[in-house]
C-alpha positions as CSV (number, residue, x, y, z in Angstrom):
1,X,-166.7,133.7,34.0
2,X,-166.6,135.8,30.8
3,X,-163.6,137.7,32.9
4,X,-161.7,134.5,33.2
5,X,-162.0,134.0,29.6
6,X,-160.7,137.3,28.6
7,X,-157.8,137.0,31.2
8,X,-155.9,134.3,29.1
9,X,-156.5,135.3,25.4
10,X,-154.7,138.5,26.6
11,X,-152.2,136.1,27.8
12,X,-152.0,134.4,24.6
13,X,-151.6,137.7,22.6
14,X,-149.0,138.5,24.7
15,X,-146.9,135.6,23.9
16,X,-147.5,135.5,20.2
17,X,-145.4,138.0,18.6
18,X,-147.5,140.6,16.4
19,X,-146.5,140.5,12.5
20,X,-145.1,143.6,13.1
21,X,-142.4,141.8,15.4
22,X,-142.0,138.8,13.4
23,X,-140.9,141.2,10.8
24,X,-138.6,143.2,12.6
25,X,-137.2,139.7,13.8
26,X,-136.3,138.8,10.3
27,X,-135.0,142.4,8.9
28,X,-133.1,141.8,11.9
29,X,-131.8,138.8,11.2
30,X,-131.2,139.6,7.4
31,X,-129.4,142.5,8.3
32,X,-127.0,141.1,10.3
33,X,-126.4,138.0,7.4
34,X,-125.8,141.0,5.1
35,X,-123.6,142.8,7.6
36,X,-121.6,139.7,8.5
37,X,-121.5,138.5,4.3
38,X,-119.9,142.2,3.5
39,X,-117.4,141.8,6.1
40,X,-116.4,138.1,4.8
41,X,-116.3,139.5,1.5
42,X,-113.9,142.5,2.8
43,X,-111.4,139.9,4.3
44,X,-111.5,138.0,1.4
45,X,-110.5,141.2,-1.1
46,X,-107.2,141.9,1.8
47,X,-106.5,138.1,1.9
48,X,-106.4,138.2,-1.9
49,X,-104.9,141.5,-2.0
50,X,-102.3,140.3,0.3
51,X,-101.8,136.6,-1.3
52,X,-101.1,139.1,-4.8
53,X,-98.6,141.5,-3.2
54,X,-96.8,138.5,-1.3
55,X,-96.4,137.0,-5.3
56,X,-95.1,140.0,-6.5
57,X,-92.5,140.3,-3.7
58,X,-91.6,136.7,-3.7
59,X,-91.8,135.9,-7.3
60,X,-87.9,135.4,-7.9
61,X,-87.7,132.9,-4.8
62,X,-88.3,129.6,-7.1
63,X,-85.7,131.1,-10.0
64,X,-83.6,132.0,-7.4
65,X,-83.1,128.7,-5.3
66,X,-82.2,127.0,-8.3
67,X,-79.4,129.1,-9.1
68,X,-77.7,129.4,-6.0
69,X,-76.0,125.5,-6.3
70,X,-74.5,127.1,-10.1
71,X,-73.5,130.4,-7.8
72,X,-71.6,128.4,-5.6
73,X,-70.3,126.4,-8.1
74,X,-68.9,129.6,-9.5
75,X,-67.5,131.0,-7.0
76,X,-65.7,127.5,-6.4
77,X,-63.9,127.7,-9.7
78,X,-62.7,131.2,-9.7
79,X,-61.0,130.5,-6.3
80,X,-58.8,127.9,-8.3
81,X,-55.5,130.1,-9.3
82,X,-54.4,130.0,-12.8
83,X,-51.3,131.0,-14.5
84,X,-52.0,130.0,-18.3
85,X,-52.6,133.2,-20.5
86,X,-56.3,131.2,-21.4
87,X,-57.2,130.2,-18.3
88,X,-56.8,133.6,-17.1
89,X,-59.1,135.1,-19.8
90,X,-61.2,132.6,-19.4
91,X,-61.6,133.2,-15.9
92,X,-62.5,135.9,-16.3
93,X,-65.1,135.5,-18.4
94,X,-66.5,133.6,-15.7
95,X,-65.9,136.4,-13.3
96,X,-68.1,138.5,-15.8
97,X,-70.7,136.1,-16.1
98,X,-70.5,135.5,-12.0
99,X,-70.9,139.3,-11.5
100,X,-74.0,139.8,-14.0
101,X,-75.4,137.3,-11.5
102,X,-74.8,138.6,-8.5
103,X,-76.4,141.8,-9.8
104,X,-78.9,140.6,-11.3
105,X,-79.9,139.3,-7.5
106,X,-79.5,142.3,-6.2
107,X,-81.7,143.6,-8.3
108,X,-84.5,141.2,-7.2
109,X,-83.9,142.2,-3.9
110,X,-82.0,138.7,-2.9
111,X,-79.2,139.4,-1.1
112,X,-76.0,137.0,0.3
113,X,-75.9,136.2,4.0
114,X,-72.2,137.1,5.5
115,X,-72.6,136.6,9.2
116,X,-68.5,136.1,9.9
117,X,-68.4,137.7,13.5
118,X,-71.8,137.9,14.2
119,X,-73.4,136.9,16.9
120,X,-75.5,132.9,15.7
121,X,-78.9,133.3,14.9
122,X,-80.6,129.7,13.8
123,X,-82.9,132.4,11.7
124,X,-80.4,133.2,9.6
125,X,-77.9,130.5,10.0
126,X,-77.1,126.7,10.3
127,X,-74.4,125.7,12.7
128,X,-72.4,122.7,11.1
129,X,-69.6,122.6,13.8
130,X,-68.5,124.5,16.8
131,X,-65.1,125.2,18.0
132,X,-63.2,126.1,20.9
133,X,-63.0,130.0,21.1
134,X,-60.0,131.6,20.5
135,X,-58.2,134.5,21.9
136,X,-60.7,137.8,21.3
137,X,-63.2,135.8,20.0
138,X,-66.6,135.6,21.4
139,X,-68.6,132.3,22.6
140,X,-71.5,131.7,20.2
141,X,-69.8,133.9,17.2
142,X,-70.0,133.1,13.8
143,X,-66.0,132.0,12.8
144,X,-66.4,130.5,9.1
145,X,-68.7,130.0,7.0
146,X,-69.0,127.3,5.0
147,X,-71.8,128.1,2.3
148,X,-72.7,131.6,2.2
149,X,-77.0,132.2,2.8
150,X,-79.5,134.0,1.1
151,X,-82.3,136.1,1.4
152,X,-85.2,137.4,-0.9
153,X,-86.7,140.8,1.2
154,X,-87.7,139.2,4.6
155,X,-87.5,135.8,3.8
156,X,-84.7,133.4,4.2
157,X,-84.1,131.5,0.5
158,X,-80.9,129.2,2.6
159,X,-79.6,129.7,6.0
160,X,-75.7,130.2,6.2
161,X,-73.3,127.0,7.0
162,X,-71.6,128.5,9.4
163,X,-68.8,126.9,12.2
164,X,-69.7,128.6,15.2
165,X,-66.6,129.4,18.5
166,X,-67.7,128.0,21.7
């Protein structure tokens, strides 16, 4: 009988983990919280680091958009012909002043979206009519356009109205 008694408090030390193992258990455990903490950390320094390069490069898209109605405003007045000795000086003036614009979007990196003969792209341009192709033009080419896009870098700021042949 004193056999039988032995038999399970060997079980029984079996089955409960030394101190030894309990502590390895929770270095373990701790290690991996550590390892998985510096790896959230990490992603958050590239999210940030990202979110801070994506400002940079897009900073000019909120100035921007609000300049483009007074661009195309501009560009509607000095398509109106004048003959007057004033008007024409003062035109250009406003041709001056429409130019220092333009370049001054250049310089942020926003450029004007031209597409006439180019295949349509609803990426890069809004279709606000279609007409019947004519004679050496393509189906589903850019013919007119309307309002004249803009991008900053990658991103579109305003798709071009465009009239697309059919």
């Amino acid at each position: 009988m004193a056999e039988e008694n032995n038999a399970p408090n060997e079980n029984a030390e079996a089955v409960e983990p030394t101190e030894v193992e309990q502590l390895q258990k929770q270095l373990d455990e701790l290690q991996d919280r550590y390892l998985r903490v510096q790896a959230e950390l990490a992603n958050i320094q590239k999210r940030n680091l990202k979110e801070r390069q994506d400002a940079a490069k897009y900073r000019s898209q909120n100035l921007a958009t609000e300049l483009l109605p007074v661009i195309d405003n501009i560009e509607r007045a000095l398509e109106i012909e004048v003959e007057d000795e004033k008007a024409v000086n003062f035109k250009k003036g406003v041709e001056m002043v429409y130019n220092l614009m333009i370049e001054a979007l250049k310089n942020e990196k926003i450029e004007a979206i031209n597409p006439i003969n180019e295949v349509f792209d609803p990426n890069f341009h809004m279709s606000i009519q279609v007409q019947d192709a004519e004679e050496g033009q393509e189906p589903d080419t850019v013919i007119n356009v309307v309002q004249k896009g803009y991008k900053l870098e990658d991103r579109i700021l305003r798709p071009a109205m465009v009239i697309v042949a059919q």
